[in-house]
N, C-alpha and C positions, 0 to 999 in steps of 0.2 A: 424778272419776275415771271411765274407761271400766270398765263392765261385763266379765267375761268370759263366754265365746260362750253360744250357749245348751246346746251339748251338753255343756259343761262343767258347767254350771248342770245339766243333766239327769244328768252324772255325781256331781255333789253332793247331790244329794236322794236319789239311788239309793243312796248308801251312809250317807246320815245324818247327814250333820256337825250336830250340833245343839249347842254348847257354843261361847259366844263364845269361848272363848279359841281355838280351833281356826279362828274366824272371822275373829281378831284376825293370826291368824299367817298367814294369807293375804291379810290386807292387806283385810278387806271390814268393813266397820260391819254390825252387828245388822239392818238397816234394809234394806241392799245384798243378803245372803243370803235375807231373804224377799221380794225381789223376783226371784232367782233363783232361788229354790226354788218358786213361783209361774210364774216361764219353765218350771220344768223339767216340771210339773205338764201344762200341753201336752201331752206325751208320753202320757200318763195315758187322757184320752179316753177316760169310760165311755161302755158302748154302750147305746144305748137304740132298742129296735125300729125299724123305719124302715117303708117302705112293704110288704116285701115280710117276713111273718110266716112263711116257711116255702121248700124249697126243695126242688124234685127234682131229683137229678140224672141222669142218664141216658145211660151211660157204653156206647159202642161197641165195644169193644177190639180192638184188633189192626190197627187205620188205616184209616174207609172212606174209599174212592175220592169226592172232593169232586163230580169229575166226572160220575159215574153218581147223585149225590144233590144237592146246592145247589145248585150252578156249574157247570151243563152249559155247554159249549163248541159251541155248534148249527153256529158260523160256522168253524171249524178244520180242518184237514185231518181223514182219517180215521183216519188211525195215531195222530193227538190226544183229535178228538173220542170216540171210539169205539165199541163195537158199539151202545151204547143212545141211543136220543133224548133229547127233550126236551119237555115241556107247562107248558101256561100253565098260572096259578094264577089266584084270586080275586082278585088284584091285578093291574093292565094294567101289563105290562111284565116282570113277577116269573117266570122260568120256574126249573123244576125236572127234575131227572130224569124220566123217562116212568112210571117205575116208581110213582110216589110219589101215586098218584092221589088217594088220600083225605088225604094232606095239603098237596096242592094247594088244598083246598076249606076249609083251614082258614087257607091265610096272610094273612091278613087279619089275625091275630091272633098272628104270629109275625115277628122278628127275623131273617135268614140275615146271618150275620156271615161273609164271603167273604173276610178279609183273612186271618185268624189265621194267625200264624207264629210258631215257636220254635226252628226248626234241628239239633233233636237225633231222629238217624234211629234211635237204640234204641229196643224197645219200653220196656222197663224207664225209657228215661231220660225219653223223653213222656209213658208213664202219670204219671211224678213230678211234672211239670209241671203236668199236668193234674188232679191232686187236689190240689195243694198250691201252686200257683203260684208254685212257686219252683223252679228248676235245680235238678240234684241237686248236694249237694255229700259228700265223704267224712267231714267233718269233723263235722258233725249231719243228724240225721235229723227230720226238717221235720214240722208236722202236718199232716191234710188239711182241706180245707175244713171237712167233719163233726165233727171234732174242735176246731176253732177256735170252731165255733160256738156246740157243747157246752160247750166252757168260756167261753166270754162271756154265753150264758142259760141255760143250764142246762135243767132239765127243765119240762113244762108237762102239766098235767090227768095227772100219774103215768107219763107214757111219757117211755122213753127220748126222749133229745133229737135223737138220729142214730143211724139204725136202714139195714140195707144189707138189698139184696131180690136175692136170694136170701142171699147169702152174703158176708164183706167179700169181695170181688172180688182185693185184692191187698196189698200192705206196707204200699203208700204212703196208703192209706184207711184208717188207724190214726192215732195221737196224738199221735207223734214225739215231740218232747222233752218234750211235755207231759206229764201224768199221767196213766199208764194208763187212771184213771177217765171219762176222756175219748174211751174210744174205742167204736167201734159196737157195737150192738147187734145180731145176724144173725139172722135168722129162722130160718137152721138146715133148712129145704126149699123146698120150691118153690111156691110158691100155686098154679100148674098141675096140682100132684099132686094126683090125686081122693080120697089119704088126707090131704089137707095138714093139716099141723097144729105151731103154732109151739113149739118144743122150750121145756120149762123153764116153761111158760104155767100147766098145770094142776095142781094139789095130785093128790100121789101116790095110787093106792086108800087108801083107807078116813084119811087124815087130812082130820081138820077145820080149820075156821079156828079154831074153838079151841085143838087142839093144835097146828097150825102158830104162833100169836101165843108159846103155852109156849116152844116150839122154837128161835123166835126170840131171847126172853128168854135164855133161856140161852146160847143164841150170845153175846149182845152181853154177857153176862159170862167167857165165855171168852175171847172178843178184847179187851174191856179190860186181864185178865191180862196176856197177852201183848204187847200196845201197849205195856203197862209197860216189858216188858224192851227191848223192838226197836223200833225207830222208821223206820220206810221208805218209798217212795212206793207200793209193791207192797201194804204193807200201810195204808196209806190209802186207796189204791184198792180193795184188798177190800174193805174198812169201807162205803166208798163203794157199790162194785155190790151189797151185800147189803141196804145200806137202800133200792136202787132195784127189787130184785129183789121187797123184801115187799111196796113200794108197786104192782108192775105188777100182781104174782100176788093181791095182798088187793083189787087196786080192779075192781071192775066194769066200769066205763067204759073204763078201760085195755085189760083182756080183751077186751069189746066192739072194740076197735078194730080187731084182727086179725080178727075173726068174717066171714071172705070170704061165710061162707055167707049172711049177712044179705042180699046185694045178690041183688038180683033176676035169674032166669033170661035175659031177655032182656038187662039190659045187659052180663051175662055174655059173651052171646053177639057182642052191639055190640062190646064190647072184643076178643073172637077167646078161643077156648078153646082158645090155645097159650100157651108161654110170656111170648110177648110182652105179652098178652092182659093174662094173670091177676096180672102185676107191677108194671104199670102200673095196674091196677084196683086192686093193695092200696099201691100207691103213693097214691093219692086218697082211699082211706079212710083211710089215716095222716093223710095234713097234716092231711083233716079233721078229725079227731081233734086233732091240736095237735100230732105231731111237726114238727121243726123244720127236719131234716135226712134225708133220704130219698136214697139211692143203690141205683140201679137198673143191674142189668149184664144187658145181651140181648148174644146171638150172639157169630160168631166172623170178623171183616174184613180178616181181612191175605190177601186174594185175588191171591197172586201168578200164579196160571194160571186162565183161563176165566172173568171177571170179568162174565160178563153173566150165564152161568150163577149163579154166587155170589150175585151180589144178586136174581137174578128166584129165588133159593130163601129169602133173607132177607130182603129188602122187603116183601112182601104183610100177612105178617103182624107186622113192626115200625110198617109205613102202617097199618094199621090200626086197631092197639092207640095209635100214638103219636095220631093223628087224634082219635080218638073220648077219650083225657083231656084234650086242648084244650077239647074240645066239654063236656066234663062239668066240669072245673073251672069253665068260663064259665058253663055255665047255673046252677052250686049258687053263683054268687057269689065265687068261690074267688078264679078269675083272679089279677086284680088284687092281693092279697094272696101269692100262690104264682107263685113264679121258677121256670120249667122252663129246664134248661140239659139242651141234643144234645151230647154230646162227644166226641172218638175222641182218641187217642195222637196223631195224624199224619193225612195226609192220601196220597194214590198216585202214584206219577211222571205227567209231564204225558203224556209215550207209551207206548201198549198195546206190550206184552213181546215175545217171541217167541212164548211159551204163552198171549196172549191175554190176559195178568193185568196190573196195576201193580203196580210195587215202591213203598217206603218213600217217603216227600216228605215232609219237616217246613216247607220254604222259604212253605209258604203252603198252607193247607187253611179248611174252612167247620165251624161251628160255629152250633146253633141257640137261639137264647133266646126267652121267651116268658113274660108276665108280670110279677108282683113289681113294678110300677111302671113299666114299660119302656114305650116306645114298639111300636104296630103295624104290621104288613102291611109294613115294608120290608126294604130291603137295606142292610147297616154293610160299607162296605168294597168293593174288588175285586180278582181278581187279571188278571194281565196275558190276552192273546187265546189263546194256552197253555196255561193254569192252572198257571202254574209258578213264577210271583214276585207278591211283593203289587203291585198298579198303585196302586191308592190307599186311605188310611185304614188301613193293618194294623192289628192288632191283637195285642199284645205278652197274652203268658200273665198279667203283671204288669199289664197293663189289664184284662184280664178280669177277674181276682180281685179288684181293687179296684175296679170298679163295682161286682161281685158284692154283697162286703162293704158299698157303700156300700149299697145298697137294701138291707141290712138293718138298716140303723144302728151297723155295725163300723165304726170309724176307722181305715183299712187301716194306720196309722204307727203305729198304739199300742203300747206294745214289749211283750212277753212274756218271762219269765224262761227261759232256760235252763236246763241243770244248772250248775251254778259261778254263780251269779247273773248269767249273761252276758243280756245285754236284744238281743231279739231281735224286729222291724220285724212283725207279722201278714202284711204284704209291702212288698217292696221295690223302691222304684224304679218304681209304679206310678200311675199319675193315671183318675181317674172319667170316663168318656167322656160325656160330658153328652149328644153329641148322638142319643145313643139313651132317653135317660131323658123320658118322658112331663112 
């Protein structure tokens, strides 16, 4: 007899048919059902670490100009090209914006992916893309990367597993259908601020770890109570953030991890003692540490008037800061373990405005990776002599997320539950781009 398919097979396991006679009635032998419940198993795909233990992400908002940063257009008209040039990099061939001096000096060790396209000119609807690798839809609210992660490892050495620097950034960098418990951890200010200090971190005046443990105890008998009566995901997730809350604030090491002040005056200074600087500096002390998932939001790029202006005020000190944790991942060893992903909404129209600026362009923008097992020093992708359409290799949101996941040892197909036990893809429709993987 022919088998039926395997997503059938994967709808059978999903809902439990375990009783022959239910096996009998669809016409399958005892024997038949565990070689498809075995197919549907497939689906399943635990994840188990991969090359790359940990990830920054590093989030642009607001759409930079490809143009003025990866994919300078040196040979195009001027109403294309635009007001700013273009320099070489450490790689013969590899040019960059003019702006971007000190991370010119590091591409050797970085990815420019010049293809990336996804076609939706909202901000709202490319951030969604871009956290979650997947289109928005009405119908569910999707997780973000950080969250997907969170729930497939969970937590390491007591810290949070995906932690957002300064703040979560926006909707789409929360848990979606997952369980609250899954979503980020903020730091609540700014590691730039010379009072910085992570909200929630330290025991109150005058409590001890003694009476903080008592305090505890008691909690966790008053939430049993009430577990009794109610049963909800809100209140699993409490349960959840309060056993990860005693574990950051009782551990040492955990504390330690936020302690900016640890790091020495000059790399302080290496990194720039702006924002850009200090977020990306406690960005490297996290992975170091063992967080998992690190989301990072500088500045503001939706530069519709005066775009030379705009970046020659936000480049200096993004080149900087982003330069100098290449440099310091590579030398602590990190690298190669730690996936730095550059990412923005969208990317700028191929010609300068009336007012000097680019508008919106989702047809094809740059995006940077670096690390986690990746290949160096090149270029994934191009867009056309314009910068307007991909020319060759694009680069789908759904490729991105599933190499992403692939170098961490996520199996991008694995399904995940919905609400209503609906089985829901980690992504969709996407394939591992080999030819950047080391």
């Amino acid at each position: 007899m022919s088998l039926p398919s395997p997503s059938f097979a994967s709808r059978l396991s999903r809902r439990g048919f375990l009783h022959v006679g239910v096996c009998g009635a669809l016409g399958l032998t005892l024997s038949d059902y565990f070689r498809l419940q075995a197919q549907a198993e497939i689906k399943n795909y635990p994840s188990v670490e991969g090359k790359a233990k940990s990830i920054i992400h590093i989030f642009l908002p607001g759409g930079m100009a490809h143009q003025e940063s990866w994919d300078p257009k040196p040979f195009a008209p001027p109403e294309y090209r635009g007001p700013l040039g273009s320099i070489n990099t450490n790689v013969e061939g590899i040019q960059i914006g003019e702006l971007w001096k000190n991370t010119a000096a590091v591409a050797d060790k970085l990815i420019f992916v010049r293809g990336m396209t996804h076609g939706e000119a909202a901000h709202e609807r490319g951030v969604h893309n871009m956290f979650t690798g997947y289109r928005p839809s009405p119908a569910l609210s999707y997780p973000s990367f950080g969250s997907v992660i969170s729930h497939e490892f969970g937590s390491r050495n007591n810290l949070p597993p995906y932690i957002c620097i300064p703040n979560q950034p926006n909707e789409f960098a929360g848990s979606g259908y997952l369980s609250s418990a899954y979503g980020p951890f903020s730091l609540g200010a700014d590691p730039a601020s010379g009072s910085f200090k992570v909200r929630d971190l330290a025991l109150p005046g005058g409590l001890t770890d003694e009476r903080f443990s008592r305090r505890r105890s008691l909690l966790t008998s008053v939430d049993s109570h009430f577990k009794a009566l109610e049963k909800s995901d809100s209140l699993d997730a409490m349960d959840t953030f309060y056993q990860d809350a005693y574990k950051l604030v009782s551990s040492q090491q955990a504390r330690e991890a936020f302690a900016l002040e640890k790091e020495t005056a000059a790399l302080k200074d290496e990194y720039g003692r702006h924002d850009a600087g200090q977020r990306l500096l406690m960005a490297r002390r996290l992975v170091e540490a063992g967080v998992r998932f690190v989301s990072v939001t500088y500045g503001g790029w939706d530069h519709h008037d005066n775009v030379k202006g705009a970046m020659s005020g936000q480049v200096p000190n993004f080149d900087q800061a982003f330069a100098r944790l290449i440099r310091d991942l590579s030398d602590r060893g990190l690298l190669d373990s730690t996936l730095v992903m550059v990412t923005s909404e969208f990317g700028r129209t191929p010609k300068i405005n009336a007012t000097g600026g680019r508008d919106h362009w989702p047809k094809v923008f740059s995006v940077v990776l670096a690390g986690g097992g990746l290949k160096k020093g090149m270029v994934y992708g191009s867009s056309d002599a314009l910068a307007a359409e991909p020319e060759n290799d694009p680069m789908t949101v759904e490729n991105l997320a599933t190499t992403v996941y692939h170098q961490l040892g996520i199996n991008a197909d694995k399904e995940l539950m919905a609400p209503g036990d609906r089985p829901i893809e980690i992504c969709d429709g996407g394939k591992v781009i080999k030819e950047i993987i080391a």
